[in-house]
C-alpha positions in Angstrom: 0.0 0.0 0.0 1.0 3.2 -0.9 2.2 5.8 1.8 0.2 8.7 2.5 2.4 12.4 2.7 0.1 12.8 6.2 0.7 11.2 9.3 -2.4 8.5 10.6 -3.1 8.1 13.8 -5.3 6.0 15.4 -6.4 6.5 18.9 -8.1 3.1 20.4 -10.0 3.4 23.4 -10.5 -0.3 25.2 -11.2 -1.0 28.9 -9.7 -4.0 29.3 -7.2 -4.5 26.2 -5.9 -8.0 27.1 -9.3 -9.5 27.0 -9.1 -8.9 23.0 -5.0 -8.3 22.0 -5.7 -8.7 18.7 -5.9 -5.7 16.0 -8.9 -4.2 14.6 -9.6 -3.6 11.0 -8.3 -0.1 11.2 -5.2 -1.3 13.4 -4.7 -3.2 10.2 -4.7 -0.4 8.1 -3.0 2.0 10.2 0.0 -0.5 10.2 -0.1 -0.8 6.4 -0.1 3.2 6.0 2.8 3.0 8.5 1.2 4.7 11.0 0.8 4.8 14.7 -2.0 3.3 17.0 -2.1 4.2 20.5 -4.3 1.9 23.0 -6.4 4.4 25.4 -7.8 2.5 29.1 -7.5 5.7 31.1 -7.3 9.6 31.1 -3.6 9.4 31.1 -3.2 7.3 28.2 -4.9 9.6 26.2 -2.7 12.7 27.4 0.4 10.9 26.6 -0.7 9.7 23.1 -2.3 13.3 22.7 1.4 15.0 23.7 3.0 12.4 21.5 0.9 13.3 18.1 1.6 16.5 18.8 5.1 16.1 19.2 5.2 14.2 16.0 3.5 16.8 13.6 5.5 19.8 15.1 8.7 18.0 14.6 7.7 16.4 10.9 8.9 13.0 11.9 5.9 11.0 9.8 7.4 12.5 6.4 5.5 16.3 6.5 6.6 19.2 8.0 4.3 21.9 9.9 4.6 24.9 10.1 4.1 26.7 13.3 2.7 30.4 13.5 
């Protein structure tokens, strides 16, 4: 599959993600697209994956670079 110019990310919110470890369709596709999935089971999770993406679009390190105003 072709890579996109734009970062994907793909934020998974599961309760209890060892009751199902597998991937999901989108998991799947994310992978393909060479992109990044983040598993979310609490508030935390979800400000670390948030400051991550972040992180990754200001410093262009999925391919793009943004520019900051």
């Amino acid at each position: 599959m072709k890579d996109l110019e734009a970062p994907v990310f793909y934020l998974n919110y599961s309760v209890d993600p060892y009751s199902y470890p597998r991937r999901d369709v989108i998991g799947h596709l994310v992978k393909q697209l060479h992109g990044v999935e983040y598993t979310i089971t609490q508030p935390r999770d979800l400000f670390n994956a948030w400051s991550d993406i972040v992180m990754r679009l200001v410093s262009g390190k999925h391919g793009t670079t943004v520019a900051v105003d």
